[in-house]
N, C-alpha and C positions, 0 to 999 in steps of 0.2 A: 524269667525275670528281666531277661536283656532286652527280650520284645516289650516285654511294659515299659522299659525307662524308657525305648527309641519310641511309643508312642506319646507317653509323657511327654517328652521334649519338645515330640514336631506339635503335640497341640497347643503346649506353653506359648513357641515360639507363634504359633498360628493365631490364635484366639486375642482378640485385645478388646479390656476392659477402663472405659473413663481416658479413652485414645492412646494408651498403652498394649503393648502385649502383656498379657500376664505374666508369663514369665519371668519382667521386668521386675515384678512385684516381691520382696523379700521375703514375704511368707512364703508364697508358693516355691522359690529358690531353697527355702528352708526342706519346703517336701518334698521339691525332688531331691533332695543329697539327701535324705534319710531313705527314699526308695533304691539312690543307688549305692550307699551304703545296706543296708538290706541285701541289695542281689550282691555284696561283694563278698558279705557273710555267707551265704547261700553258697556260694562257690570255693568258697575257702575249708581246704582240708578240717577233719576235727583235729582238736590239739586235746591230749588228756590234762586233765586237771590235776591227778595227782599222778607218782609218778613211785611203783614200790623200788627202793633199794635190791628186791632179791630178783628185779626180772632186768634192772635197768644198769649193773655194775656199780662200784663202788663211788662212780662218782655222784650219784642222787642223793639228791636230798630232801627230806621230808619237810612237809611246810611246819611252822614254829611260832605259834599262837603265843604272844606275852602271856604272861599271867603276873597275878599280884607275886609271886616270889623271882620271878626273872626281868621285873623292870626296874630300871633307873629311874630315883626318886631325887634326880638333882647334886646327888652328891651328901647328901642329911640325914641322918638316921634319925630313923623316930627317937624320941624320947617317952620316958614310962612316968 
């Protein structure tokens, strides 16, 4: 992925389009930082998403979905 941005780049910088290089061009800026964001993913460790309490010691914590009985409703209880 490193080899595709460094070619990316040098043709951005090479190629000019309407007497610009393209590169100059904010779309194409747009596509390079999402191909080297891409390879940055690519190389980046996984991280687990969840994480169990019995493998990871006391300090984990399980993730904690609202639900209609554990949100704050402003301070106001319904009325009947």
């Amino acid at each position: 992925m490193e080899r595709v941005l460094t070619l990316v780049v040098e043709h951005t910088s090479a190629r000019a389009q309407f007497g610009r290089a393209v590169g100059k061009f904010q779309a194409v800026q747009a596509m390079v930082a999402d191909i080297a964001a891409e390879g940055a993913l690519a190389r980046a460790p996984p991280t687990p998403r969840y994480r169990s309490p019995r493998n990871t010691g006391s300090e984990a914590r399980r993730p904690v979905s609202p639900s209609p009985g554990n949100v704050a409703c402003g301070g106001s209880s319904p009325t009947a």
